[in-house]
Each structure stands twice: as C-alpha cells, then as structure tokens.
N, C-alpha and C positions, 0 to 999 in steps of 0.2 A: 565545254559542254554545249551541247543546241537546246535553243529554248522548247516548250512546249507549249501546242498550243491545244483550247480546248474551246469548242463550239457548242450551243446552246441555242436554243430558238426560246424566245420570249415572248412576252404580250406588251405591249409599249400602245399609250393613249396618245395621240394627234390632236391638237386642238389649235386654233390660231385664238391669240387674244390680242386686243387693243394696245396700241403703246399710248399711254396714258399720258406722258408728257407732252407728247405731238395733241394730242385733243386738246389739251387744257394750254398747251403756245394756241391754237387754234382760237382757242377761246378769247384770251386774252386781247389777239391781234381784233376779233372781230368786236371787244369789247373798247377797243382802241377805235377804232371806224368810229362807231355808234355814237361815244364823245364826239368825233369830229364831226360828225351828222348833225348831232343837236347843236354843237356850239351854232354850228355856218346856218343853221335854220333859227337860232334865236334871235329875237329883237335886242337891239343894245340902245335905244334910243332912250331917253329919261321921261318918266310918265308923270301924271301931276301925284298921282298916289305912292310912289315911292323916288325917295332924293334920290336915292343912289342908285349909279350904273356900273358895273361891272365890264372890266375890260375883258373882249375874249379870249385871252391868254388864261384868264382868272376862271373863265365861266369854263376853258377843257381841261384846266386842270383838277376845279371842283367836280365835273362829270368824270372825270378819270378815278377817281375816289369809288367814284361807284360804278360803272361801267364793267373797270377791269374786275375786281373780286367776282362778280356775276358772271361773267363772261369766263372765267377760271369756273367756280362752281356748274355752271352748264357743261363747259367742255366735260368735268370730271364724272357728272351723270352721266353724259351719254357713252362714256365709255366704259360705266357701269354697265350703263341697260347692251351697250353692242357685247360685252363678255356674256353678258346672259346670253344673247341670243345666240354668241357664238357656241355656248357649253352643249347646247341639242346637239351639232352636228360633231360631236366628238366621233371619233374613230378607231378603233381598236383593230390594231396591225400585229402582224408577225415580224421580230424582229431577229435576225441571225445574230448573235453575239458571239466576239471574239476572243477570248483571252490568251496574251501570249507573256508567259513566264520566262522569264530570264533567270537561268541558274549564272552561279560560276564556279 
C-alpha cells in the first residue's frame, strides 16, 4: 500500500530563550575570578590586633564559599530578566505541516 500524506498550515510561536546553564557556568567562572581578585589584593601580613594570619590558599578558598553561590544566583537572574525580555519579540509564523501514514 502507499502511504498517505496529508498537509495542514498552522500557527507555531518562535521565541529564542536563554540556556540557563551557560549563564550560571558564566556566573560561577566570574565568581571564581572575583575570589582570585580578592585573595591577590588582600593583606596577609599579621597586625598587632589580630594573632592570626591566614594562608592564601585558606583566604580563596573561604572567598570561594561565597563568591561562587552569588556568581551562580546572578547568572540565574539574568537569564530570568533576558527570557522576559526575550518573550515581547515572540513571533507567530505559518507553519506547513506534514503528515505521512504508513499503511501495510
């Protein structure tokens, strides 16, 4: 038997949205940096008002504690607010659709 096919035109919405992962790797990388910013710009010399100093290995890995989470939660906004901003320029297309049926 030949199959059949059958054609329809539809309505199909276009929208581009964010990839969410890629923002919030973004995030985290940039929250990775920012640790290494502060560590290389802190003082590690011992003052008379506090005994203890802190090795820099200690002082990026305590800033990494909070850097990255932050750096994750920004990326995940802005890829909040870029779907919004993306949802205005939706699009409403014609779309031909195919269907093809296979008997036997």
């Amino acid at each position: 038997m030949a199959p059949t096919d059958s054609h329809q035109t539809v309505e199909a919405t276009v929208r581009r949205v964010p990839r969410y992962g890629v923002l919030m790797g973004i995030g985290v990388v940039v929250g990775i940096i920012a640790a290494a910013i502060l560590t290389w710009t802190g003082s590690f010399e011992q003052s008379e008002a506090l005994d203890v100093v802190y090795p820099p290995a200690q002082v990026f890995g305590f800033l990494l504690l909070w850097t990255v989470p932050i750096g994750l939660a920004v990326g995940g906004v802005v890829g909040i607010v870029l779907e919004r901003v993306a949802r205005r320029h939706d699009r409403v297309v014609q779309v031909d659709r195919e269907t093809i049926t296979e008997t036997d």
